[in-house]
C-alpha positions in Angstrom: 11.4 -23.7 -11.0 11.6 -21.1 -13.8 10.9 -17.6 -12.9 10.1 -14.3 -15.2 10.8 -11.2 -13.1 9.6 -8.0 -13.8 11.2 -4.5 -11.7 13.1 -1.3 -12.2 13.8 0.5 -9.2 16.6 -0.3 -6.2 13.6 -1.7 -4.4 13.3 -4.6 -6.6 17.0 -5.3 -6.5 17.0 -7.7 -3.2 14.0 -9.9 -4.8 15.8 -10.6 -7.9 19.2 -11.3 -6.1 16.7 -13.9 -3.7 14.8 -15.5 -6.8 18.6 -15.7 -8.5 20.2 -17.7 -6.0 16.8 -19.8 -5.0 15.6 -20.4 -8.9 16.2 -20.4 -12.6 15.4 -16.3 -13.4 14.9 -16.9 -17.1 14.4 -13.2 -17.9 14.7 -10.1 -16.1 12.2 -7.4 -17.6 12.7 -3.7 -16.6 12.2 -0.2 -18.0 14.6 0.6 -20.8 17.6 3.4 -19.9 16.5 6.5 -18.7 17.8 10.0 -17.5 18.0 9.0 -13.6 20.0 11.7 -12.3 21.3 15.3 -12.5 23.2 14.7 -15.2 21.8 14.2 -18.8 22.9 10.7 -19.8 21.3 7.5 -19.9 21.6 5.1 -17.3 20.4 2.0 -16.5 17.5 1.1 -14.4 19.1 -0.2 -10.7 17.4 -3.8 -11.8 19.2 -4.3 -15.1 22.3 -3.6 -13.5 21.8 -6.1 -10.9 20.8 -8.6 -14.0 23.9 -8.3 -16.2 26.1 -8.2 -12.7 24.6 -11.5 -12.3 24.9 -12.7 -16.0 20.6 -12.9 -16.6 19.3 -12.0 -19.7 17.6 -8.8 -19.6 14.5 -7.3 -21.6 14.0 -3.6 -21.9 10.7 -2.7 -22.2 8.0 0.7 -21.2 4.9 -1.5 -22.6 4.3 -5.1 -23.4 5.0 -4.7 -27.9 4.2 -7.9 -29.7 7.9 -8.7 -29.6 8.0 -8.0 -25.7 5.2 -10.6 -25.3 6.6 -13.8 -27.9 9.8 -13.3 -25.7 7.8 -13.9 -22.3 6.1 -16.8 -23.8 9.6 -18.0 -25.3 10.7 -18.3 -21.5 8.0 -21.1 -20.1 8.6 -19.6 -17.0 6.4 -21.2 -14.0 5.6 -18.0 -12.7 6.2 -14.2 -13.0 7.1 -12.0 -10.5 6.8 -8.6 -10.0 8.8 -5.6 -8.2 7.8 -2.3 -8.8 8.3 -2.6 -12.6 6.0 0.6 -13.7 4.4 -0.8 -16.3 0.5 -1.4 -16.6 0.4 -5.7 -17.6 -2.0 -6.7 -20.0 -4.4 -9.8 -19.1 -2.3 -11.5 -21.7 0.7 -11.5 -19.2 -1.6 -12.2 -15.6 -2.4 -15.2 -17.4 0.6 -16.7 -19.5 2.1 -18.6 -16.4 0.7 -21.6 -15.2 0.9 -20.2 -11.3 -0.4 -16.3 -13.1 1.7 -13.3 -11.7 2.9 -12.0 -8.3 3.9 -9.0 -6.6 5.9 -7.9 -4.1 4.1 -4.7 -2.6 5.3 -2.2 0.1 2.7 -2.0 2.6 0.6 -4.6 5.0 -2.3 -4.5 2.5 -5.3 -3.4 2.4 -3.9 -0.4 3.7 -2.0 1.9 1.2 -2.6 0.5 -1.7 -1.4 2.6 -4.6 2.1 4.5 -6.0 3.5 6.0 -2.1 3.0 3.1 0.5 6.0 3.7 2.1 5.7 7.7 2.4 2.0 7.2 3.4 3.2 5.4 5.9 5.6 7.4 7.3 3.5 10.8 6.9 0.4 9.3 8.1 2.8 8.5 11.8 2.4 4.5 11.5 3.6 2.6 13.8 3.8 -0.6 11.4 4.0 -1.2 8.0 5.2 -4.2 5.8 5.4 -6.3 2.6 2.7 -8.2 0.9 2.8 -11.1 -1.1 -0.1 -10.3 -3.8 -1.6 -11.6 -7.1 -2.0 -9.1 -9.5 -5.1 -8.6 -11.0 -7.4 -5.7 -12.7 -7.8 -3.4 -10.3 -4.8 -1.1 -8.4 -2.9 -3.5 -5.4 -6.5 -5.1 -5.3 -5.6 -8.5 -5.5 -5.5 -11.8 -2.7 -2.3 -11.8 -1.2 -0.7 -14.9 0.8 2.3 -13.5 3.2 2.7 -10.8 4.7 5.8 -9.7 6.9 5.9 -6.2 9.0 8.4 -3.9 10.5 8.2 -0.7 12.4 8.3 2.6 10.6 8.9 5.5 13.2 11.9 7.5 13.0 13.0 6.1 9.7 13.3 8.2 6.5 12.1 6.9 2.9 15.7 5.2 1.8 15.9 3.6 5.1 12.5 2.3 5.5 12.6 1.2 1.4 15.7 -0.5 1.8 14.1 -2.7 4.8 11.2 -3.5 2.9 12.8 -4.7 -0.3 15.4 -7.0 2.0 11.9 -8.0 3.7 10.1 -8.7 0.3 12.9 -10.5 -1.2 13.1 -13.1 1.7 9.2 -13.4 1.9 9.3 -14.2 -1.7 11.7 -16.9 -2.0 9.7 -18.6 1.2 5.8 -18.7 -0.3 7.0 -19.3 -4.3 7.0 -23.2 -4.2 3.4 -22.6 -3.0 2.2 -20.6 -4.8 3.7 -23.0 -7.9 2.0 -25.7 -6.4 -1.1 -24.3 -5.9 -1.0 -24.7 -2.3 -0.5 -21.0 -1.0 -3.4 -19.4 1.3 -5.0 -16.9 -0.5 -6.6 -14.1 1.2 -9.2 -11.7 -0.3 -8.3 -8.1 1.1 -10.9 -6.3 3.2 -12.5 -3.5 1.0 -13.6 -1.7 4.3 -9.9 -1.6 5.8 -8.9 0.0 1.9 -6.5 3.1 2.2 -5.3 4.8 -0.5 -1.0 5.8 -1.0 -1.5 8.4 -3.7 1.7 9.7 -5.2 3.5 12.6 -2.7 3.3 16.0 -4.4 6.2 18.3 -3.9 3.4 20.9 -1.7 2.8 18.7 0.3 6.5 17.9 1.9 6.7 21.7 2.6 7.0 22.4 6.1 4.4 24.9 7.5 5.2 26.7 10.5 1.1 26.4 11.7 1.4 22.6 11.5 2.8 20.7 14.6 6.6 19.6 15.0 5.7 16.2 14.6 4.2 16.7 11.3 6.8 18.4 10.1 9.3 15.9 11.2 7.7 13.1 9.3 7.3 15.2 5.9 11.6 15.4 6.4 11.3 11.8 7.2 9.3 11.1 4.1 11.3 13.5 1.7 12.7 12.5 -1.0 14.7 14.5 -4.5 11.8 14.1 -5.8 9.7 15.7 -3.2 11.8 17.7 -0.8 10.8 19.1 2.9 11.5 22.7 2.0 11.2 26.2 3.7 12.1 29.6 3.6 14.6 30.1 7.1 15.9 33.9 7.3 14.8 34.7 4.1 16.3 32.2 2.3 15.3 28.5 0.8 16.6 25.8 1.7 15.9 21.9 2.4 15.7 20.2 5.4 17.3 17.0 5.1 17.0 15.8 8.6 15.2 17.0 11.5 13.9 16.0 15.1 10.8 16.8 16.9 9.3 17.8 19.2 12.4 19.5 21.4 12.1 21.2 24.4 14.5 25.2 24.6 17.8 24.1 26.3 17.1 27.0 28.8 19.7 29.4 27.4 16.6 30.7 24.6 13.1 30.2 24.8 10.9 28.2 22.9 10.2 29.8 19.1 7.3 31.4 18.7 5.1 29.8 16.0 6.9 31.2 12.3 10.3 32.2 14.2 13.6 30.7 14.6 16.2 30.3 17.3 19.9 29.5 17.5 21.2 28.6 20.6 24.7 26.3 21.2 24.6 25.6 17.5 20.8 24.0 17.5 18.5 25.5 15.2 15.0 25.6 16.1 11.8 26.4 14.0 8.9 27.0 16.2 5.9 25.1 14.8 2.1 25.0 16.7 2.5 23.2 20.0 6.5 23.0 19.4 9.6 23.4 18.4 11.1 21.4 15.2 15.2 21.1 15.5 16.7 21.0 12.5 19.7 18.7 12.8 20.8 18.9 8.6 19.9 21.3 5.8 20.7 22.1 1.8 20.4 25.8 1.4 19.6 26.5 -2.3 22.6 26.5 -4.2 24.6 25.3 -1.3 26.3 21.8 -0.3 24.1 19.9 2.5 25.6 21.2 6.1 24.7 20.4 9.5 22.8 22.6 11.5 25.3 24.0 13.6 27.6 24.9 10.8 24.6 26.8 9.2 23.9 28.4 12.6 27.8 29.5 12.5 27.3 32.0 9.4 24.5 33.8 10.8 24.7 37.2 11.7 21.0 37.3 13.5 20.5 34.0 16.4 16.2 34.8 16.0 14.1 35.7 12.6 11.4 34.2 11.1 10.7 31.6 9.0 7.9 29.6 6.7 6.5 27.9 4.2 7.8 27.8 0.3 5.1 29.8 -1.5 
C-alpha cells in the first residue's frame, strides 16, 4: 500500500512513524520552517524531522501551488492521510486517491469538532475523550468516520493528554487503513444533534478568576499551554500557574482563603476561589524561572494577601 501523509505538529509524529513501519509513505507533506520557539530562527516542523530521521521524502508546503499538487499526483499513492497538517485541502486533493483522504482527529466525534478538542475537553471537565478515524470532506471535522478509540481525560494536562491521543491515533490508523483501501471500512455519518464545537482557546480565557470555582480553575492550569497560559496576579505580582490541584481542604494550621485571598501555610500555597480553595503546587513568576510552590512561599515576607485575575 502507498500512502501520502500530510501533518506538522508533534501530534502527528506517532501516525507517521505507524504508517512508516506498516506501509510505503511515498511523501510526507508538512508546513514549511517556521519560527517555533523563543528564539528567532527557523526550525523545522516536529513532522519533517521525523521524515528525514526516517529517510522519507518530504514536501514543504502552506497551500496546495500547482507544483505542490503535480508532486501529489506524481506519488499514486492509495490513500492520503492526514494529522493536523493546517492547511485548508482543495477538492482536487479529497479526490486524487483512489480510497479519497483520511484524518486522524483528537476527539470522540461528533463532539468537539474544530481547532481545541483536546483543551475543550479538558476545560469542559470530560470524563472521556478519544481519536477518530474520519474522512475529510467540505465542511469542518464534518465527515463519516470508521474507528474510534477513547481514553480518560481527568487530571491530565494538554501535553500529556496530546501525547496519548497521537500514540492512540497512530495505532488506530495502521489497524482500519487496509479497509478503508479496500473499500470495506464501516462508515458512520456523525449525529448533527450530538455536534459540539472546540473553538480555538483564547489567552482570557485560561486566566484564573478568583469568583470561579477551584475546579475550574484547576482544569484551565490543566489545559494551559505557552500559547495560552493560566495566569494571575498573586501579592501583587504576575505570574503563571503551571500546575495546580483542587479542590483542598486548610491543613488546620490556617483557614480556608477567603474568596480573592491567599494563604501559606507548611509551604502550600492556597488561592481561595468560590466554594474552595485552589493549591498551587508549581508557578513561573514573570521574569522568573518556573519554581515549586513552596520555594515561592519561602521568599515571602506576608503568609496572607490577596490575589486575582490578569486584567
Amino acid at each position: 500500500m502507498k500512502v501520502v501523509f500530510m501533518g506538522t505538529p508533534e501530534f502527528a509524529v506517532p501516525s507517521l512513524r505507524a504508517l512508516a513501519d506498516a506501509f510505503e509513505v511515498a511523501l510526507v507533506v508538512t508546513r514549511p520552517d517556521a519560527v517555533r520557539s523563543r528564539g528567532k530562527s527557523l526550525e523545522p516542523s516536529p513532522v519533517k524531522r521525523c521524515a528525514l530521521e526516517l529517510g522519507l521524502p518530504v514536501l514543504e508546503a502552506a497551500r496546495m501551488t500547482d507544483d505542490a499538487l503535480a508532486e501529489l499526483k506524481r506519488c499514486d499513492a492509495d490513500v492520503f492521510c492526514v494529522a493536523a497538517y493546517g492547511c485548508i485541502l482543495p477538492d482536487e486533493v479529497l479526490t486524487m486517491a483512489p480510497a479519497g483522504c483520511v484524518n486522524v482527529h483528537a476527539s470522540l466525534l461528533p463532539r468537539w469538532r474544530g481547532a481545541a478538542p483536546i483543551q475543550r475537553a479538558i476545560l469542559a471537565g470530560d470524563e472521556e475523550t478519544g481519536v477518530s478515524i474520519m474522512r475529510i470532506g467540505q465542511g469542518v471535522d464534518t465527515g463519516a468516520y470508521c474507528a474510534q478509540a477513547s481514553c480518560s481525560v481527568p487530571g491530565k494536562t494538554t501535553s500529556e493528554l496530546t501525547a496519548e491521543l497521537a500514540e492512540l491515533g497512530g495505532r488506530l490508523l495502521v489497524k482500519m487503513l487496509p479497509s478503508i483501501v479496500a473499500q470495506t471500512a464501516p462508515w458512520r455519518e456523525q449525529d448533527e444533534s450530538l455536534v459540539t464545537h472546540a473553538a480555538k482557546i483564547s489567552k482570557a480565557e485560561l486566566r484564573l478568576d478568583p469568583s470561579d470555582g477551584a475546579l475550574e480553575n484547576a482544569r484551565r492550569v490543566l489545559a494551559s499551554s505557552d500559547a495560552a497560559p493560566a495566569r494571575c496576579v498573586i501579592a501583587g505580582k504576575s505570574a503563571r500557574v503551571t500546575a495546580a490541584a483542587a479542590p483542598v481542604a486548610p491543613d488546620g494550621a490556617v483557614d480556608a482563603p477567603g474568596e480573592g485571598t491567599y494563604a501559606i501555610s507548611h509551604g502550600r500555597l492556597l488561592l481561595g476561589c468560590a466554594g474552595g480553595a485552589l493549591q498551587v503546587v508549581s508557578l513561573k513568576p514573570d521574569g522568573k524561572r518556573e519554581m515549586d510552590a513552596a520555594a515561592w512561599a519561602a521568599g515571602q515576607r506576608e503568609h496572607a494577601g490577596a490575589w486575582g485575575r490578569l486584567a
